[in-house]
C-alpha angles and dihedrals in degrees: 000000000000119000083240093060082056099065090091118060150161090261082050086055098047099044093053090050086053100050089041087045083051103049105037141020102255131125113250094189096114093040084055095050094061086063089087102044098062102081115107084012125119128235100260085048089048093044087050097050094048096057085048085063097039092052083056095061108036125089113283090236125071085224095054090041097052091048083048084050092046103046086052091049098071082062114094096212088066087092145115127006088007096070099063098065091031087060093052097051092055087053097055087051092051086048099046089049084061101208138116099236092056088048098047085042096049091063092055087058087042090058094046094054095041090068085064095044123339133277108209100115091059098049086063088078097053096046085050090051098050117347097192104048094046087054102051082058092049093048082071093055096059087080099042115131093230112076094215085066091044089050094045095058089055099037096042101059090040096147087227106027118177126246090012147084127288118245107211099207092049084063112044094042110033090163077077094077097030102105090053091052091053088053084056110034095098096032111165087232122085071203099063096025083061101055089049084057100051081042096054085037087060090047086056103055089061096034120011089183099059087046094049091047090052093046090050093050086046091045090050097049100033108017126248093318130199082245086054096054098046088047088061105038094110095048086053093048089050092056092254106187088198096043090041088049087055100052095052097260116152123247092203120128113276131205110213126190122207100253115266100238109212086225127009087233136046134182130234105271099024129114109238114214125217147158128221125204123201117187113191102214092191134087103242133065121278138225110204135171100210119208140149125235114217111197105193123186107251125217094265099064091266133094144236146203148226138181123219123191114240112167157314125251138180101202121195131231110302082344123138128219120204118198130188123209141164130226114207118210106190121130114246131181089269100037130061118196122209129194125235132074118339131160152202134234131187114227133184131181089343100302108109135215123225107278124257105222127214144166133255112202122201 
């Protein structure tokens, strides 16, 4: 198992029964009892049986459950991994109770545990329930005093959040959230400006015009921010000519060399050297992100491909930068590596070499 599909553990468990049992008069029987279960599962499964357990024990009533919610929150032990199941299970029973005075209320007890934890798994369900009202209720934390509500308005509507559910309309219409993001933009917290970077990054993947045009207006108005630069980060990797424009990179004409690999095979778990070579052909100076491109055989028969970033460059006239790199083949819980025929391409500023293949040996 992952270190991540450990954060929730029995003692989690445990913790969060005794501070219920000690704060209110319900039965924890069934919450106990998913302590045992836990073991071989993965996080989201975890997450999904304890809330199981926690439904269980709360109050029937959303009323009842966010007075329950409220009375364990003035104890210090409700913190950290609990919450996230905790959170989820106080937004079923809002939605079960099917009002809007449950819903609008759900998202006050929401702000108020994020700042021990996050809730932006649970708001999923309520953008998915009804987008424009929940939004209408986030805009307002944007200027919230406490940076985990801040953040939260920016994490929990990424159109494509990890770990959590997709919101359709988030997707298909980011100008929805647009007007959060600007509040946000120049946050005085690296906590809350991040999060508007991996925000405007998801925007990109599904329209890289709407993202470019945000990230003009923000670099206008704020310069080319770190959060410009992380929102970005997949159209530069893409070879995006707008995205790269509007970092500074230079359009000249470049001159890219296939890597030289250090061996023409390589075996599983083992780190490949090689060696990239970028020629500027023009007069002027150049600016160039410099990355590789590794295409490895999938278990289907096809390929894939990945960019890694490698390095910047400012390259003078008719001047040539050589960079050296590594790349490490070793399995890990999220990569599987297959042997078989894989490559390397040289790529800057989103124009591509012809690819050095090598071999990877079981």
């Amino acid at each position: 198992m992952g270190a991540m599909d450990e954060l929730i553990t029995p003692t989690v468990v445990d913790d969060l029964a005794s501070i219920m049992r000690d704060h209110g008069r319900v039965d924890t029987t069934a919450l106990l009892a998913t302590a045992e279960t836990l073991s071989g599962r993965k996080l989201r499964a975890r997450v999904d049986t304890v809330r199981a357990g926690i439904l269980a024990t709360l109050p029937s009533s959303y009323r009842g459950t966010a007075a329950l919610t409220d009375a364990i929150f003035e104890d210090s032990r409700l913190d950290g991994w609990m919450i996230w199941p905790l959170s989820e299970a106080v937004v079923r029973r809002a939605l079960e109770d099917s009002n809007t005075v449950a819903f609008d209320d759900v998202h006050r007890v929401l702000a108020k545990l994020t700042t021990r934890l996050t809730g932006e798994f649970a708001i999923r369900d309520l953008l998915i329930a009804d987008h424009q009202r929940s939004l209408a209720i986030i805009g307002e934390w944007a200027g919230s005093p406490n940076d985990h509500v801040r953040r939260l308005a920016s994490e929990g509507t990424r159109p494509r959040l990890p770990w959590a559910k997709q919101v359709p309309a988030l997707i298909a219409a980011p100008g929805v959230t647009r007007s959060i993001l600007d509040q946000l933009v120049a946050d005085p917290s690296e906590y809350v400006r991040r999060s508007v970077g991996n925000h405007l990054n998801d925007i990109s993947r599904d329209h890289p015009g709407i993202a470019t045009a945000i990230a003009a207006d923000w670099t206008a108005k704020h310069g080319a921010t770190s959060t410009v630069r992380r929102g970005l980060r997949t159209l530069i990797k893409r070879g995006d000519l707008n995205a790269l424009a509007l970092l500074g990179f230079s359009t000249t004409t470049l001159g890219l060399e296939p890597p030289a690999l250090e061996a023409d095979h390589v075996r599983v778990g083992e780190t490949l050297p090689y060696t990239v070579t970028v020629q500027n052909l023009g007069d002027s100076d150049a600016n160039v992100v410099i990355d590789v491109v590794l295409t490895s055989p999938t278990a289907a028969g096809g390929s894939t491909e990945k960019v890694f970033k490698l390095a910047k460059r400012l390259i003078p006239g008719r001047g040539t930068a050589t960079v050296s790199g590594k790349r490490s083949f070793a399995p890990l819980s999220t990569r599987t590596i297959r042997a078989g025929r894989h490559s390397l391409m040289t790529q800057a500023n989103g124009r591509r070499s012809a690819p050095t293949f090598f071999d990877v040996n079981a």
